[in-house]
N, C-alpha and C positions, 0 to 999 in steps of 0.2 A: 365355583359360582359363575363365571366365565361362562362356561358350558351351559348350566343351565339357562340364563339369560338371551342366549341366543337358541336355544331350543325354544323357548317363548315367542319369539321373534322370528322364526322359521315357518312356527301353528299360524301364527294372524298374519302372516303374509298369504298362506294357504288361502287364508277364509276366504283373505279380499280377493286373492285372484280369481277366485269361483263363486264371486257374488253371494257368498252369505257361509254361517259355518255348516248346515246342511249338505251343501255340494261336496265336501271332503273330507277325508278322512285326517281325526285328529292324533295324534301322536305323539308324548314327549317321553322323555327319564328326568327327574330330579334328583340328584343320589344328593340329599341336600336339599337346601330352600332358599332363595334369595327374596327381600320381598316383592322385585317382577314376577316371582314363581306365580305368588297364590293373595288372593282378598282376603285380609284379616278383618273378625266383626268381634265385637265383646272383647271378653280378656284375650283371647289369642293374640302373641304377638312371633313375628320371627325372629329368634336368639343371633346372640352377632358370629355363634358360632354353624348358624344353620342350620338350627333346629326349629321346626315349627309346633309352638309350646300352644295349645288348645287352652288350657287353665293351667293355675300353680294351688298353693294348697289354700286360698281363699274359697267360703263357703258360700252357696247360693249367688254360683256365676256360672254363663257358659261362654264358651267362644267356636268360631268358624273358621274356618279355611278353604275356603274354595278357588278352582282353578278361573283368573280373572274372565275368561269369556263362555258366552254359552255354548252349548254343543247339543245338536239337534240329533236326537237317537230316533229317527224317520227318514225312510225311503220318500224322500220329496215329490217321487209319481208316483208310488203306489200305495203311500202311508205304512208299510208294513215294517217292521222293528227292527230296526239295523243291530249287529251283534257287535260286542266289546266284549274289549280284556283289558283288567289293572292287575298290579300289585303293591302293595306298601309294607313296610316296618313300621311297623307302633310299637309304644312302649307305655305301660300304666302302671305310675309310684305312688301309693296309697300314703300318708302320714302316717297311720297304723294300721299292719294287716288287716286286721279284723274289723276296722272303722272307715270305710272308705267309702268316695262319692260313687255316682255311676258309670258307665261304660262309654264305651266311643262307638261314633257308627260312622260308615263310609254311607254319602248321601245325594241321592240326585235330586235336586230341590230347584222349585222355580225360582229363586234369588238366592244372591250370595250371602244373604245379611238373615235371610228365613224370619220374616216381619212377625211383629205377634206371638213368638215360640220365647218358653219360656223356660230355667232354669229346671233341677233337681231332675224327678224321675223321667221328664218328659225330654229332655238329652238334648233341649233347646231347639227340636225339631219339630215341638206341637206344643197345644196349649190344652187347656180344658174342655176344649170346645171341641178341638177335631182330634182329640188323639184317637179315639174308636171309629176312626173316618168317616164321621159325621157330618158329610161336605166334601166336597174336593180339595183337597190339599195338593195335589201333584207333587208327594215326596215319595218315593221307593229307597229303604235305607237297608244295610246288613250292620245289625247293632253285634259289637261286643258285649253286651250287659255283665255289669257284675253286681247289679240288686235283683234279689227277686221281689218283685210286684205282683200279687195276687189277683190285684184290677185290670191286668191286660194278660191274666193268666200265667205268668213268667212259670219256666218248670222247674229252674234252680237262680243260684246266685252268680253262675259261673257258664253263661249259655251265649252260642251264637246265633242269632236269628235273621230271619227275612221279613223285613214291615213294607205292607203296602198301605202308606195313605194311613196310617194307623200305628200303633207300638203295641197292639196285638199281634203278633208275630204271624204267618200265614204256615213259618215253616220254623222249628228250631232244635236245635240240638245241645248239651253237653259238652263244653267247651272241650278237643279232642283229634288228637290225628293219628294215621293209620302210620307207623315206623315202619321205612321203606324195606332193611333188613330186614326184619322178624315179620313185619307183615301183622302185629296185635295194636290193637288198640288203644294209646298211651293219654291219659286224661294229662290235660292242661289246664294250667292257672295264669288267668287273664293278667291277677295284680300283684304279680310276680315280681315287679320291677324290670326284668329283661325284656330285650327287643323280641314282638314276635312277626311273624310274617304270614300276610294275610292274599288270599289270590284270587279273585273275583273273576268268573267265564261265564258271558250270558250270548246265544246261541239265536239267533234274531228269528232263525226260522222255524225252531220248535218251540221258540220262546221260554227255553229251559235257563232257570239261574244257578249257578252254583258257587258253592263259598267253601275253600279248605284252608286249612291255616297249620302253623308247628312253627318251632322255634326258630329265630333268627339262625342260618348259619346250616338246619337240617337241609336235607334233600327234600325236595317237593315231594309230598304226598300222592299215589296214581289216585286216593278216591277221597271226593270231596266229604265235610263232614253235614253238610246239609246243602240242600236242594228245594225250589219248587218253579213251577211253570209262571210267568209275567209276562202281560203283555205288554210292554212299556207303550206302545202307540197310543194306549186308551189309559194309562196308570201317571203320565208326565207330561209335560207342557212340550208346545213344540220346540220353545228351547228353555234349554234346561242347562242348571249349574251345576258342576260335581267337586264334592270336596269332601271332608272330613266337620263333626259337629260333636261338639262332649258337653256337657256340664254337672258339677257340685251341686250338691242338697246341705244339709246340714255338718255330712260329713265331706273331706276333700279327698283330692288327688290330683296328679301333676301327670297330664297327658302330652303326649310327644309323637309327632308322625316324623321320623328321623328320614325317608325315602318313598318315591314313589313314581310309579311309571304308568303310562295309562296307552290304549291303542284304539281306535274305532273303525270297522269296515272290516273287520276277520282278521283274524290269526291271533298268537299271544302277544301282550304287552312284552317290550323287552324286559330282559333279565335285568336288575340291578345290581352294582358290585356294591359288593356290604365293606368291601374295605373300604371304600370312600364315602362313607356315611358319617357324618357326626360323630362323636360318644354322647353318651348322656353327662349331665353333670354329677353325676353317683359317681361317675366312673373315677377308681386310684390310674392317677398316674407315679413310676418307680423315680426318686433322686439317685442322681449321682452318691456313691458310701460317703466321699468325701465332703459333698455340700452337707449331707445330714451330721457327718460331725461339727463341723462348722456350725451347723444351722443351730445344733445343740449345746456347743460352747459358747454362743451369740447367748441364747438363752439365757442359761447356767450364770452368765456374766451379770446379764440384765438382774434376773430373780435378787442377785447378791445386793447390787446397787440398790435394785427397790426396797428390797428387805431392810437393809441401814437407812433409808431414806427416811421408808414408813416407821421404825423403830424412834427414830432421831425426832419424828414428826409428834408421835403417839408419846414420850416424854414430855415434849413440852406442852400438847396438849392438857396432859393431865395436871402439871404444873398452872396453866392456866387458865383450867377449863372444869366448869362441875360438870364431871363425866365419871361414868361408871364401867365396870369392865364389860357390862355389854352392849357397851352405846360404841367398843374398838371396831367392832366387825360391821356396823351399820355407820357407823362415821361417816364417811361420801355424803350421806342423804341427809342429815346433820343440816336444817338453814335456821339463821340469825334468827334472833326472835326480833331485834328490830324491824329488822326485812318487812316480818309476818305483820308487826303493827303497822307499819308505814303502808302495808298493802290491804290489810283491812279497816284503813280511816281509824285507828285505832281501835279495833276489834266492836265499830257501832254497824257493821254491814249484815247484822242478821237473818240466815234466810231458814234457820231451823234450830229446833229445840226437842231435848228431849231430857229421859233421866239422866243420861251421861253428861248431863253441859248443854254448850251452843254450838254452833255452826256458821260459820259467817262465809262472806263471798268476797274473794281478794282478785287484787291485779298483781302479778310479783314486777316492779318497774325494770329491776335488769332485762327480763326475760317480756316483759308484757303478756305473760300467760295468766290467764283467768284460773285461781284455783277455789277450792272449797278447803276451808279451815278447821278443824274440827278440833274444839277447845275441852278437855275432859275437867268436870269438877273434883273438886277435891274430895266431898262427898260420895263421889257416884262409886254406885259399884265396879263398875268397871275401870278398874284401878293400874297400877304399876304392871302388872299381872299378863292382863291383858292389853295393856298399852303396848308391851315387850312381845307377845304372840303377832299382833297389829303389823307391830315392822317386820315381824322374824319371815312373817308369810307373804305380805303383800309387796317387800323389799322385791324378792325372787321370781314371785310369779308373773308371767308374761301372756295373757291373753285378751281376744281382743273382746270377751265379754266379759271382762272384769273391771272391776274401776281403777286407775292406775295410780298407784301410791306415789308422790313424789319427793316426799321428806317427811321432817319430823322438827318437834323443838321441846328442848326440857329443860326450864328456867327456875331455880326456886319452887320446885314442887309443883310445876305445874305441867300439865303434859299436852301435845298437840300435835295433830298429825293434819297432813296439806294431801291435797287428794286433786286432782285434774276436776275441773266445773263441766257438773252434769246439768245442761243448760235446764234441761225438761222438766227436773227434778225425781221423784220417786214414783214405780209404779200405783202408790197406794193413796195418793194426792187425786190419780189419775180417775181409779176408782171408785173412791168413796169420797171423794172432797172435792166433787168435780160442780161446782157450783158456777165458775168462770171456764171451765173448760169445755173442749168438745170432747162428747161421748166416744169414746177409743171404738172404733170398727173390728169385729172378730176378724179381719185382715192383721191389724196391728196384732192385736193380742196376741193370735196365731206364733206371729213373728218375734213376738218379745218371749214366751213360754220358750221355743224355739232355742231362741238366744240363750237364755238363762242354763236349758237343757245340754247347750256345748258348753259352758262354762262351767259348773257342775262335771262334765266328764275330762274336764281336763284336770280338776282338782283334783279327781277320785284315781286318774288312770294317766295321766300328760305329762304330769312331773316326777321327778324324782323320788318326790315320796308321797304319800298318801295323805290327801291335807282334808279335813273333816270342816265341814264352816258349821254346822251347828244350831242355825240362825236362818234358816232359808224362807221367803217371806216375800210379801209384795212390798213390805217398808223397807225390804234391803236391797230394791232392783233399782235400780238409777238408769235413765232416759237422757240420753244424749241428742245434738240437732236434729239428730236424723229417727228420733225415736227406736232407736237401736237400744235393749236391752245387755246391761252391764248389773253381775253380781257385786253387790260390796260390802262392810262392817264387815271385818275377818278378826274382831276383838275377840270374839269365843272359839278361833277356830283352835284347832289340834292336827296335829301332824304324826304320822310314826312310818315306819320302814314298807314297802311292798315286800308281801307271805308273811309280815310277822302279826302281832295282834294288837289290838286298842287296849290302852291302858282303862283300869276302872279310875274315874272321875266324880264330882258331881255331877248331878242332874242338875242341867242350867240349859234356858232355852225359852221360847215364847207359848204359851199357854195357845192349846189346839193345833201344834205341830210339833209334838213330843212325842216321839214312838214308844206305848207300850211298855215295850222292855226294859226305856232306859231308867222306870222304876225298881227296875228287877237286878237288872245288870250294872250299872253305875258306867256302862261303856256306849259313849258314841263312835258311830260305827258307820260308814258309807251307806250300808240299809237305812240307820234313823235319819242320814240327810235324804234319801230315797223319800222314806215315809214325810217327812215334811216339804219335798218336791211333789208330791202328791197330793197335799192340802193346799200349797201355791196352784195347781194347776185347778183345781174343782173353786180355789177363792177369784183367780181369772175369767174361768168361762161363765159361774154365777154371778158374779159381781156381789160377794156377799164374802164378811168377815167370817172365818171360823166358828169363832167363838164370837155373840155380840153380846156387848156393853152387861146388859141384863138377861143374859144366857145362866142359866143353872143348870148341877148336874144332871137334874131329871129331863131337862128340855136337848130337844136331839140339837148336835153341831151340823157343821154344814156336811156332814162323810156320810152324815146318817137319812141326813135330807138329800144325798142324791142317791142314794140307797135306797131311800124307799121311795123315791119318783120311779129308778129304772124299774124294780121289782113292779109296781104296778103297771110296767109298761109303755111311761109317758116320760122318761126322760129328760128329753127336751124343756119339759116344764119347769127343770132346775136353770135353765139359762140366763143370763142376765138379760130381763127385760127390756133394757135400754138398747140391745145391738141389734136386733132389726134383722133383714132380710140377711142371711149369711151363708157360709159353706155348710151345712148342718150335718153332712158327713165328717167331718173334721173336725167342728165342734163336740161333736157326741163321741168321737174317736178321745178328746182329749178329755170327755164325763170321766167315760172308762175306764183310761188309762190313770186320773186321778184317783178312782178308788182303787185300782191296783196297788197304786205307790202305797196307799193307804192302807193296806192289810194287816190285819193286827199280829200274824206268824210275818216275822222279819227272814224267814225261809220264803214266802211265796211271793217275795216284795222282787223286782226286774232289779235289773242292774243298772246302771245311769248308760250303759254301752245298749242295752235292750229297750231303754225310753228310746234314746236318741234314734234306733232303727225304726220304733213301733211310730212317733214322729214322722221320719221319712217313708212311713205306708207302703214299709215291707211285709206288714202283719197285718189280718184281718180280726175282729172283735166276734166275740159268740153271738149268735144271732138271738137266741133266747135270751129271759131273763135269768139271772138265780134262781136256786130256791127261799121257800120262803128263808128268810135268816133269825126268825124270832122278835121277840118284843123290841123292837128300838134297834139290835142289834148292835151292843156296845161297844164300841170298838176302841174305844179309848182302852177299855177296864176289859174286855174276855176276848174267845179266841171262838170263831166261827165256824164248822164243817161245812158249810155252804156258802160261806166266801170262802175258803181253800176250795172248791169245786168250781168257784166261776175263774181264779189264779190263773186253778189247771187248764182249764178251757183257752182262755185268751192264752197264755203263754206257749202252748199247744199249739195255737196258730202264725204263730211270728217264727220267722228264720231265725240262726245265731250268728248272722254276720252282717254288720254295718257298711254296708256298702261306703272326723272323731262332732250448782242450789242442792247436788246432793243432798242433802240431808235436808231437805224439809222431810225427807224419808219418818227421820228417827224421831218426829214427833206424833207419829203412832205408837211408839213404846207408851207412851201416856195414856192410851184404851187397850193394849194387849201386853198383859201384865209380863216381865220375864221371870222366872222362878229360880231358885237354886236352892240345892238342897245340902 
């Protein structure tokens, strides 16, 4: 780090001595990063091991890194385009292969910080306004991409390109390098986890760019994998910042520039030794044989102790405790039920009701955390049954759009579970109850569908095992300070193995987001929460119940009403009247995508891993309408040949690779009946 530091310190001695950094030429290696190296802006920060970490697997963030001074890429008397050479190692660790954020770009940018640029597809080096360089931007970048985006034309998921001023590529290629032996053509994968190495040569006098890349550790490639002509004099400021810029969408990834060397005024950047680079934090290191036996009779030792501790413990528990045998395995989570009264005023703190009971709002005093209470009647249907599903599921799961179980209490027949305070309360207050509130902006909404959309695919795909919720709804999305979107009720959920299959059940669930089948099948199933992710999204963007109060069979629901706006044409016209001037590309993207979920063949229904891509606007929608679909088009009750034609169409345009007060909620159960059969 040493080294580096004074390579720092060697550049800005340069500048000054020649009165500005124009006059000389700039030069460093960081095999490494100190943070004298580089300006960190957003999430980026520099690891203490000396890594320069862009994002970790947090969604919709970006961060920067740029070299602290500017560097003027003009001949100061004749304005003509001085030539440069870098190199760097990057590395991009996806959460899940096939779910992951977007790519990295190497970028010369008028500021270190890139004002106004914003998260997800636009890699926090544009905004809406200028990504089709609509404006001077003064950025020239070489993106890694690993989404493909149909709005700036992307050609796959896996492509290196050249952006002037724009994230319309001017030049791009197939991520790919030429193997110095054999001399063929070997394809590359950006989100591979391994380091790759990237080598940028731009030619001031033909003003030719060129970008080759291959694995960390290969031989340089003799031919680059894409190219095109820049004039940097008329394309960037006169001074200019160079660094590295990433950012997350919905789904994440963990970007790393582990080395990097840069040179200005001719010839090539120096070489960097890759021995002296960081590792990533993947990386196994080997023990000594003897520490891991030790390390394993340490263990071994402990397990023994805990085991007769917890044994020793769970006796006299049950000696004096009304406890059942599967209250042994959730036991931790287990709080007094005085506690609970002493924090809800004596359970008079009411901020919700519905048919299961109340909800009240607590302080826990040890802890001084704000919770939500949630008291189950003795009555309600929702019984011992699902009290026990409640903890079995919400116990284990860990996301950050879920609502977070925090215990439980079972006194005398009464059951109760304590949940984290969702200050905002439920999406469905928001919407249809909003008397004292303000009208939620298609921004929000955007961002809460969104939210719900990763929490949803963590359930279906992030855990262990395949957890069904059942119940998907605008009265089960809870709103936190920051109106951040959290899924919750997991009373009706179901779990079973990944490859294996859903058991048959009852049919039980909210009346107008029931799929179809589960009249047929008795099996919910990741589609039937799809199809009622589907109804959530068209009851958001209209601001309109499913099913309303005085709605009968003959009278169309709301799947049918935005079915036959799009069929005539007018879409839009399904929108909630109250949101006003909005994205209406994105809004109509989420019409769409609603009826999708919504398809009455549980075959033509996306995956929650294909919402969350079609979401991130890696897919394009059909430009036509359907055909006609028939009388009403019932989609509750039959099965369409012309929606399975508009499926195929839209599904046909989306990639397959993802670039992953509560409860005033549940006194909507009281207008939207739940059913079980």
């Amino acid at each position: 780090m040493a080294a580096a530091v004074l390579a720092v310190l060697v550049a800005t001695l340069l500048v000054l001595a020649r009165g500005g950094p124009a006059a000389a030429a700039t030069e460093f290696v960081f095999p490494g990063f100190a943070r004298a190296n580089v300006t960190t802006s957003g999430a980026a920060v520099v690891t203490a091991s000396g890594l320069l970490q862009l994002t970790n697997e947090t969604n919709e963030v970006f961060g920067h890194g740029f070299y602290p001074a500017p560097v003027r890429f003009k001949d100061a008397s004749t304005g003509a385009p001085l030539s440069f050479s870098t190199t760097f190692v990057v590395a991009i660790v996806p959460r899940y292969l096939d779910a992951h954020g977007h790519g990295i770009a190497f970028a010369l940018a008028p500021s270190p910080t890139v004002p106004a640029a914003v998260a997800g597809k636009y890699l926090g080096l544009f905004n809406t306004s200028d990504n089709r360089g609509q404006g001077r931007s003064g950025v020239v970048a070489v993106e890694l991409d690993t989404a493909k985006d149909e709005e700036f034309s992307d050609i796959n998921e896996n492509h290196v390109g050249i952006d002037v001023n724009g994230l319309r590529s001017v030049s791009s290629a197939p991520a790919a390098y030429v193997d110095v032996g054999t001399g063929s053509l070997v394809n590359l994968s950006l989100v591979s986890g391994k380091p790759l190495q990237v080598w940028i040569e731009y030619d001031g006098a033909s003003m030719r760019l060129e970008v080759t890349v291959s694995p960390a550790g290969k031989p340089r490639p003799a031919v680059p994998i894409v190219s095109s002509t820049v004039n940097l004099s008329s394309a960037v400021a006169d001074d200019t910042y160079i660094g590295f810029s990433r950012a997350n969408g919905a789904a994440s990834s963990s970007h790393y520039v582990l080395g990097w060397s840069f040179l200005l005024g001719g010839g090539r950047a120096p070489d960097i030794d890759l021995s002296k680079l960081p590792a990533l934090p993947s990386s196994k290191k080997t023990m000594p044989r003897l520490l891991i036996v030790i390390l394993v009779l340490a263990v071994v030792l402990v397990l023994v102790l805990v085991s007769g501790a917890v044994a020793v413990l769970v006796k006299r528990r049950r000696r004096f405790a009304e406890e059942e045998d599967w209250e042994i395995e959730y036991g931790p989570h287990r709080i007094r039920y005085k506690d609970l009264h002493a924090a809800t005023r004596g359970f008079r703190d009411v901020i919700g009701a519905g048919g299961f009971g109340s909800v009240y709002h607590g302080v826990l005093r040890r802890s001084g955390a704000e919770v939500a209470v949630k008291k189950v009647s003795h009555g309600s249907r929702q019984g011992l049954r699902e009290f026990v599903s409640e903890i079995a599921s919400m116990s284990r799961l860990r996301h950050r759009n879920l609502v977070q179980l925090q215990g439980y209490c079972r006194r005398r027949g009464e059951l109760i579970l304590v949940y984290d305070y969702m200050v905002n309360g439920s999406l469905d207050k928001h919407l249809f109850d909003a008397d004292n509130k303000p009208v939620l902006s298609w921004e929000r909404r955007a961002k809460i569908v969104r939210d719900v959309a990763a929490g949803l695919l963590y359930l279906h795909e992030g855990w262990k095992q395949v957890v069904v919720h059942r119940d998907i709804k605008a009265a089960n999305v809870l709103l936190d300070a920051d109106m951040n979107g959290k899924l919750s009720d997991f009373g009706l959920a179901r779990q079973y193995d990944h490859g294996s299959k859903p058991q048959t059940t009852h049919v039980i669930g909210t009346l107008g987001y029931l799929a179809p089948e589960m009249s047929k099948t008795g099996k919910a199933t990741t589609s039937t929460d799809v199809f009622a992710f589907g109804t959530f999204l068209l009851e958001v963007a209209c601001g309109r119940r499913p099913m309303e109060r005085d709605d009968n069979l003959d009278s169309p629901g709301l799947v049918d009403l935005v079915l036959d706006r799009w069929k005539a044409g007018r879409i839009m016209d399904a929108k909630d009247p109250r949101i006003g001037v909005c994205d209406e590309a994105d809004l109509e993207l989420v019409l769409k995508l609603g009826l999708l979920c919504s398809h009455p063949d549980p075959r033509r229904r996306p995956s929650m891993r294909q919402v969350v891509q079609i979401l991130e606007g890696a897919g394009t929608v059909p430009e036509t309408p359907p055909k006609d679909l028939g009388s009403n088009n019932r989609l509750f009750y039959g099965y369409s040949e012309s929606f399975d034609e508009f499926a195929t169409i839209f599904l046909a345009s989306e990639t397959t690779t993802v670039t992953t007060q509560p409860s005033s909620s549940h006194s909507n159960d009281e207008q939207q009946e739940r059913i079980s059969g």
